[in-house]
C-alpha positions in Angstrom: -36.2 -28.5 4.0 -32.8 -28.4 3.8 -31.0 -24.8 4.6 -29.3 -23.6 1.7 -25.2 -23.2 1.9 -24.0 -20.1 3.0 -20.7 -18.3 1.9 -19.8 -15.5 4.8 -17.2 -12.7 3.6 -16.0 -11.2 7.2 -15.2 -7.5 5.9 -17.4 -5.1 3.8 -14.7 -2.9 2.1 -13.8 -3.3 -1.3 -12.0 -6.8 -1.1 -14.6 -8.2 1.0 -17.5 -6.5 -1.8 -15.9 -7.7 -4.6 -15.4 -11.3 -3.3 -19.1 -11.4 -2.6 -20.1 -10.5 -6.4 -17.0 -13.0 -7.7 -18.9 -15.7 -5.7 -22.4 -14.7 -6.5 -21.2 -14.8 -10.4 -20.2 -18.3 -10.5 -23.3 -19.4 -8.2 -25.5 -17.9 -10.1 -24.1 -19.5 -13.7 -24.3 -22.8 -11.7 -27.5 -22.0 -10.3 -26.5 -23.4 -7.3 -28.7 -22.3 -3.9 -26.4 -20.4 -1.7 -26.5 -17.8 0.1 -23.6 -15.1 0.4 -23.5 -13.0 3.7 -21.5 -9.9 4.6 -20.5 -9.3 8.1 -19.2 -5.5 8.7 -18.4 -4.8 12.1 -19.2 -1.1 11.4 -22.8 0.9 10.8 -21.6 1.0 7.2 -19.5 -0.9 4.6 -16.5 0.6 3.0 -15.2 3.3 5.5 -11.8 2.7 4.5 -13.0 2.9 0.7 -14.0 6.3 0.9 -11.0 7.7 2.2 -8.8 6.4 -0.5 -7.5 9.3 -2.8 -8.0 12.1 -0.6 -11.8 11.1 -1.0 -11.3 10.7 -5.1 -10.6 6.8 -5.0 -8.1 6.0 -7.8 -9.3 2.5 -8.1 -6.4 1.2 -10.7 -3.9 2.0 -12.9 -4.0 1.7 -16.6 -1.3 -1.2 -17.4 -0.8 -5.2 -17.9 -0.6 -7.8 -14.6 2.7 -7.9 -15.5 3.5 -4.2 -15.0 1.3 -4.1 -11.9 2.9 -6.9 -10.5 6.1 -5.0 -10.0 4.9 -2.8 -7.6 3.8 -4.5 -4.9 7.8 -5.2 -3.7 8.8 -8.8 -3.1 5.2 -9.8 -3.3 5.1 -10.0 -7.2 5.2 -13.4 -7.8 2.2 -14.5 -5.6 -0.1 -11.6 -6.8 0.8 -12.3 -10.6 -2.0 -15.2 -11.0 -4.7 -13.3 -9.5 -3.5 -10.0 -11.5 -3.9 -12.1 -14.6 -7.3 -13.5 -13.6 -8.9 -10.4 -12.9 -6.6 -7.6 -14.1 -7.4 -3.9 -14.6 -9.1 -4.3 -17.7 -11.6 -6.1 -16.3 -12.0 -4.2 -13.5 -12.1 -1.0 -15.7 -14.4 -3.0 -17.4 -16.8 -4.2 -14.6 -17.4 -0.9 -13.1 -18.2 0.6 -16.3 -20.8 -2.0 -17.0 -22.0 -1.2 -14.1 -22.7 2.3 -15.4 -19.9 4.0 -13.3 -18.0 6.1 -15.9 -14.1 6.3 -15.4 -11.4 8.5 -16.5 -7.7 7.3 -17.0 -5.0 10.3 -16.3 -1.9 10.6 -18.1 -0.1 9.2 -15.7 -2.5 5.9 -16.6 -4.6 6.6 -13.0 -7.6 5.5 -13.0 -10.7 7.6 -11.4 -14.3 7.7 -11.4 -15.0 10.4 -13.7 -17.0 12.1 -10.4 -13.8 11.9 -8.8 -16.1 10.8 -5.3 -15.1 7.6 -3.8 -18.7 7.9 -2.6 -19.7 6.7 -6.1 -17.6 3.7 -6.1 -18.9 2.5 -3.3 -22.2 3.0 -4.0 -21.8 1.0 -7.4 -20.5 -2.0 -5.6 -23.3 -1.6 -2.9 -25.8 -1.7 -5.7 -24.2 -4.2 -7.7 -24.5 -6.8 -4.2 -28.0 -5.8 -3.9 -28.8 -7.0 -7.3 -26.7 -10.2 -6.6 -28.6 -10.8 -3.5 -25.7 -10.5 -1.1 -26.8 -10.3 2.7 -25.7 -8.0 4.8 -25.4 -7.9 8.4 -23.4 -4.8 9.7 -22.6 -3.8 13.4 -21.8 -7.5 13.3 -17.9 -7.9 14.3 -16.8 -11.3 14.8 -15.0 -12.1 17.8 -14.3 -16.2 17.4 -14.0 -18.4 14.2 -13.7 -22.2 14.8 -13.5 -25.2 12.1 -16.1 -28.0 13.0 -17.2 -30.8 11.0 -16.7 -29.6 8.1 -18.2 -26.3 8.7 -17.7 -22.9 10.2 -19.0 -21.9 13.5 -19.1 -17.8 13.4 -19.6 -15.8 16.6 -20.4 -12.3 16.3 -20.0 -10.1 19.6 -23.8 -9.8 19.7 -24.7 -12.5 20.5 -25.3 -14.3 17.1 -23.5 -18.1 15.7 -23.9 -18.5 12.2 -22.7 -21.8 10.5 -20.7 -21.2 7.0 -20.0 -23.8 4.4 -16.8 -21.5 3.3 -15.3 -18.3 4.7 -13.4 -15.2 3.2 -11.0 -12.9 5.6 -11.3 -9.6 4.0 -10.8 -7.6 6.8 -8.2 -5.0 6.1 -5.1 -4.5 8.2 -4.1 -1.6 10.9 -4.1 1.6 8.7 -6.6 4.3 9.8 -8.2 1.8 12.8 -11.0 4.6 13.3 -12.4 3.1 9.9 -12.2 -0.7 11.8 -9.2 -2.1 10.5 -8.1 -2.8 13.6 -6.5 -6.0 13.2 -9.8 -8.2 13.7 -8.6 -10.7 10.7 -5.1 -11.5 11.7 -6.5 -12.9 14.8 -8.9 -14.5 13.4 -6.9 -16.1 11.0 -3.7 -16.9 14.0 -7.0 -18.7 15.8 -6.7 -21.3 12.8 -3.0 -21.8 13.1 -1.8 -19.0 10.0 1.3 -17.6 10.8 1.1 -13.6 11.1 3.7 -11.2 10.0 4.0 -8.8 12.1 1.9 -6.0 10.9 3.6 -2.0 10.3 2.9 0.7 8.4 3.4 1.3 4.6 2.5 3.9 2.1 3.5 6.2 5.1 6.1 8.9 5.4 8.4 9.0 8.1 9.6 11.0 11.2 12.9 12.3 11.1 12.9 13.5 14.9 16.7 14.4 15.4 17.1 16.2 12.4 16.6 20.1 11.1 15.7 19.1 7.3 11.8 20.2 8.5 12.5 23.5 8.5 12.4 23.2 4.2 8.9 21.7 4.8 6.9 22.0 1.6 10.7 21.6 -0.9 10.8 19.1 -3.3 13.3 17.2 -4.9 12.6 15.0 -8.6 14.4 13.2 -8.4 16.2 11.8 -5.1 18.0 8.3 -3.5 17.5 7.4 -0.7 19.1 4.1 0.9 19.2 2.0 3.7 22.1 2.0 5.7 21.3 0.0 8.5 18.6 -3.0 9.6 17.4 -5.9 8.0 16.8 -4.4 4.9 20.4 -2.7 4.8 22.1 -2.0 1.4 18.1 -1.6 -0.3 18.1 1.9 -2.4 15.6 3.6 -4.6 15.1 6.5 -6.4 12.5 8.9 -7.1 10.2 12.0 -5.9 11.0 13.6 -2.5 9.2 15.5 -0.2 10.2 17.5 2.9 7.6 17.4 6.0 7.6 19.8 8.7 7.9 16.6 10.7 10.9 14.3 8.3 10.5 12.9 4.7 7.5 11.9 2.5 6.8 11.8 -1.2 6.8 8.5 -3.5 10.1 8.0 -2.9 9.5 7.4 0.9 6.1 6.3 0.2 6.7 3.0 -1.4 9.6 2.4 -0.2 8.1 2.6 3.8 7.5 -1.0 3.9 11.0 -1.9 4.3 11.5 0.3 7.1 11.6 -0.2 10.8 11.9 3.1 13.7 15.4 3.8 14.2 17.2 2.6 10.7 19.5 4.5 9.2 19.2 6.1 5.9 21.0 8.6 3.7 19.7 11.1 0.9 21.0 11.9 -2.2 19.2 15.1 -3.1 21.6 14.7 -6.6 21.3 11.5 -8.1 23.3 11.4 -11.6 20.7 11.5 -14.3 19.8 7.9 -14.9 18.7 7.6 -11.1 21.6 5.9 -10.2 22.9 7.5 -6.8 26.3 10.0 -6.9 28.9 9.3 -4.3 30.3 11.8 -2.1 33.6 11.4 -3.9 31.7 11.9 -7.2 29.8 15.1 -6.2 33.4 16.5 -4.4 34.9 16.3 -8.1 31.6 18.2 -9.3 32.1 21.3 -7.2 36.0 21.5 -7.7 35.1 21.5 -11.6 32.3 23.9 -11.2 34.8 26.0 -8.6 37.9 26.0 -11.0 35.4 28.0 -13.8 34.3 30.3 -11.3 36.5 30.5 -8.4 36.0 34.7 -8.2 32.3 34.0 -7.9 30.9 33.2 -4.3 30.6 29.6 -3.1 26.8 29.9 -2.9 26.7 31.5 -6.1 28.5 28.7 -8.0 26.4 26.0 -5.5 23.3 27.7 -6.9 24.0 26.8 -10.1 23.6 23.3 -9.3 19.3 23.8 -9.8 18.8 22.5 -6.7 16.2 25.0 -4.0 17.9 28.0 -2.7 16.4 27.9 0.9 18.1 23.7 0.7 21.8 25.4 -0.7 21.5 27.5 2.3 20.5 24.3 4.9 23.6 22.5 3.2 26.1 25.3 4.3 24.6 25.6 7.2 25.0 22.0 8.5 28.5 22.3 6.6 30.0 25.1 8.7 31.0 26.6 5.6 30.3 30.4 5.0 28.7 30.9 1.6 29.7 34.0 0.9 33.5 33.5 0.8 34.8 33.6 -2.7 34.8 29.7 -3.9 38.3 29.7 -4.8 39.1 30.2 -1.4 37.1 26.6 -0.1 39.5 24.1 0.4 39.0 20.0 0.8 38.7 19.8 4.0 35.0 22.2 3.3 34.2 21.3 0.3 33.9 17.2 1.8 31.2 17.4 4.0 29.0 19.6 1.9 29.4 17.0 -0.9 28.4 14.7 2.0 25.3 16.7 2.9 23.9 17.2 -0.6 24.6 13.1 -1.6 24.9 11.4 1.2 22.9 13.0 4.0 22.3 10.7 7.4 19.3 10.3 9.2 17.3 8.4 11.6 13.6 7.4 10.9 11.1 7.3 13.3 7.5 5.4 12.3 6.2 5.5 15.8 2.4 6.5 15.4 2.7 6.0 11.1 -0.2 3.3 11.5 -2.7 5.6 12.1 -2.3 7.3 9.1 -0.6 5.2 6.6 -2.3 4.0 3.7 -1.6 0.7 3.7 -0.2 -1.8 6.1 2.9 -4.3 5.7 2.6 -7.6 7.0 -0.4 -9.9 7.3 -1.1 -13.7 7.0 1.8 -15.6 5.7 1.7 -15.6 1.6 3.5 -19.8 1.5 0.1 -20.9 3.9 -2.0 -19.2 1.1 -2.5 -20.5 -2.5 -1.6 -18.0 -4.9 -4.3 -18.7 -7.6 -7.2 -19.2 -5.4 -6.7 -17.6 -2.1 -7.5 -20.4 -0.2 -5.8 -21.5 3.2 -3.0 -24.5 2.6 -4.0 -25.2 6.0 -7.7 -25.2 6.4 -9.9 -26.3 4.0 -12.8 -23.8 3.1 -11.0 -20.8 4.8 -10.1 -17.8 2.0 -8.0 -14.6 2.3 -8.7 -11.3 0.1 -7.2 -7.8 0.6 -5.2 -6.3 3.0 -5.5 -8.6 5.6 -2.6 -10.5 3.5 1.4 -9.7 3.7 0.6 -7.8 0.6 1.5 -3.9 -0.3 1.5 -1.9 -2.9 2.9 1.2 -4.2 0.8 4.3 -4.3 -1.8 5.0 -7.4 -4.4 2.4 -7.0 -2.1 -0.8 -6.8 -3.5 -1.7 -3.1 -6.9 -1.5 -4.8 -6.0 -3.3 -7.7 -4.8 -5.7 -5.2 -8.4 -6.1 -3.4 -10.3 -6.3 -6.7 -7.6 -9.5 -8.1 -7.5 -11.2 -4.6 -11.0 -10.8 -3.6 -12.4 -12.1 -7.0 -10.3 -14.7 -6.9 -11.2 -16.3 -3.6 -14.5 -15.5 -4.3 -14.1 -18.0 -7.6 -12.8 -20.7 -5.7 -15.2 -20.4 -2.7 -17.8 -20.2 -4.8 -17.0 -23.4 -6.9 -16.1 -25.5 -3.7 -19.3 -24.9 -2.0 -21.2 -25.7 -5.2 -18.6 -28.5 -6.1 -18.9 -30.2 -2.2 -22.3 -29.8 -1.7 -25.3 -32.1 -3.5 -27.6 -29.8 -5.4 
């Protein structure tokens, strides 16, 4: 008898799940005899799952593949297909089908109404059980070669299996004590993909050489913040800001991570002009001398204050200024008030993201995006060989677009594995 063909997903997080069910969908509604295997190198699938959301998992956000797509940086334009093939509202869609109820928050987040990641998981657990996925955890691969026309799989305990088809969904570098650890990019550079080089994202950053921790906890909506030197000089964003006791965090820094490297240079605008766009030093000098010439008997902190930005920052700003706050503030001249303009527009700092990976959300860098195709996932240079998730040069911003991103890519590649195994192989 003839042994069925097998589909192997190498990952069990929520890419590497979803794939599965994709593929068992369209084997099923072929009735095609395959069987669809799991390999998790940990005791238990979707570690890395559970974490998400401080434990609440915000699986999506409530808006078109169009709208999603631009939050994923310069990686819009491959994710768009799979965004429009399996796009939030079917994935709101799926998991309430499969009887997990969801809540969507105002700001169009999208939650298990349990708010327990726990619950996800356990849906998508359930759902492969159904589907007949197989699972085979404490089963990390440690080689993956191409031979006639088939996939030889060695797992480091001793096990081969043969796979007609294969889907790398194995994460990338972020919180390694869950197992992303790095396992697919090697796998995949084994097969000649090109790899870029893997970093942190969705991280904040360290501002070693600078005092701004000592307003840990401050906040600023909104701020700019841009690149001033490195390969990504000239970028700039606005957007919330958050002070660490160890440099800068918040969305603004957040989503913007990606296009950072340890030891760029970037300045702060703590008062952007109103539209977001960012206000010049020059721009914010002409701002004080208007607000001084009103109220030149009151004291420089005084009229500073007025500017609604935190009290405990005002008094960071003179401090790193040299200027003495309580002098009257018709008594400030130019050559005082320049460098506190400087400090509340234009403030300079050096980034650190030395240790970020271990507790970034996300990871930059991956598998080359021109070796992959964009609609089905599949390898433009081996034939059979998938990508879903993480594992990809994909990132997103944060509020469930990294997620969104598993669901689209893994269903996708599970699609297109699915129909090639059923397409290449007699009945």
């Amino acid at each position: 008898m003839k042994v069925p063909a097998r589909l192997v997903v190498i990952g069990g997080g929520p890419a590497g799940l979803f794939a599965a069910l994709s593929a068992c969908s369209v084997l099923k509604a072929s009735s095609f005899p395959a069987v669809v295997t799991v390999l998790e190198r940990n005791a238990r699938l979707g570690l890395k799952l559970l974490a998400t959301g401080s434990g609440q998992c915000n699986i999506t956000q409530n808006a078109s593949p169009e709208e999603m797509a631009t939050h994923y940086g310069d990686k819009s334009r491959f994710l768009l297909p799979a965004l429009k093939a399996c796009p939030p509202s079917q994935v709101m869609d799926r998991f309430s089908a499969w009887n997990l109820p969801l809540v969507i928050r105002g700001d169009g987040k999208v939650f298990p109404r349990s708010l327990r990641a726990r619950d996800v998981l356990d849906t998508l657990q359930e759902q492969c059980i159904k589907a007949k996925v197989e699972f085979q955890r404490d089963s990390r691969v440690s080689a993956l070669i191409r031979e006639n026309d088939s996939f030889h799989i060695s797992i480091e305990n001793g096990t081969t299996l043969v796979a007609d088809a294969v889907i790398i969904a194995t994460g990338g570098l972020s919180y390694p004590t869950t197992g992303s650890t790095g396992d697919g990019y090697a796998l995949a550079k084994s097969l000649g993909h090109t790899i870029i080089t893997p970093h942190a994202a969705l991280t904040g950053v360290y501002t070693p050489q600078s005092t701004l921790g000592n307003l840990s906890g401050i906040s600023f909506t909104p701020a700019g913040l841009t690149i001033l030197t490195g390969p990504e000089k000239g970028r700039y964003w606005s957007g919330p800001l958050l002070i660490t006791h160890t440099g800068i965090s918040g969305p603004l820094v957040l989503n913007n991570s990606r296009y950072l490297t340890s030891g760029d240079e970037v300045s702060l605008c703590f008062l952007p002009h109103e539209d977001g766009t960012l206000r010049t030093p020059l721009e914010m000098e002409s701002l004080l001398k208007r607000l001084i010439a009103n109220q030149g008997s009151l004291q420089l902190q005084t009229v500073l204050h007025q500017l609604d930005l935190p009290k405990a920052f005002i008094s960071w700003v003179l401090q790193e200024s040299g200027v003495d706050g309580g002098h009257k503030a018709a008594e400030v001249g130019k050559k005082q008030l320049a460098p506190i303009a400087q400090a509340l527009v234009a403030t300079r700092l050096s980034v650190s993201l030395k240790g970020c990976l271990e507790k970034a959300m996300a990871t930059a860098g991956g598998v080359a995006l021109s070796e992959v195709n964009r609609k089905t996932m599949q390898s433009q240079l081996v034939e059979g060989l998938y990508f879903a998730g993480e594992v990809l040069d994909i990132d997103g911003d944060t509020g469930g677009y990294n997620l969104q991103a598993a669901w689209s890519t893994g269903w996708a590649a599970g699609q297109a594995a699915a129909v090639s195994i059923s397409t290449a192989l007699p009945k």
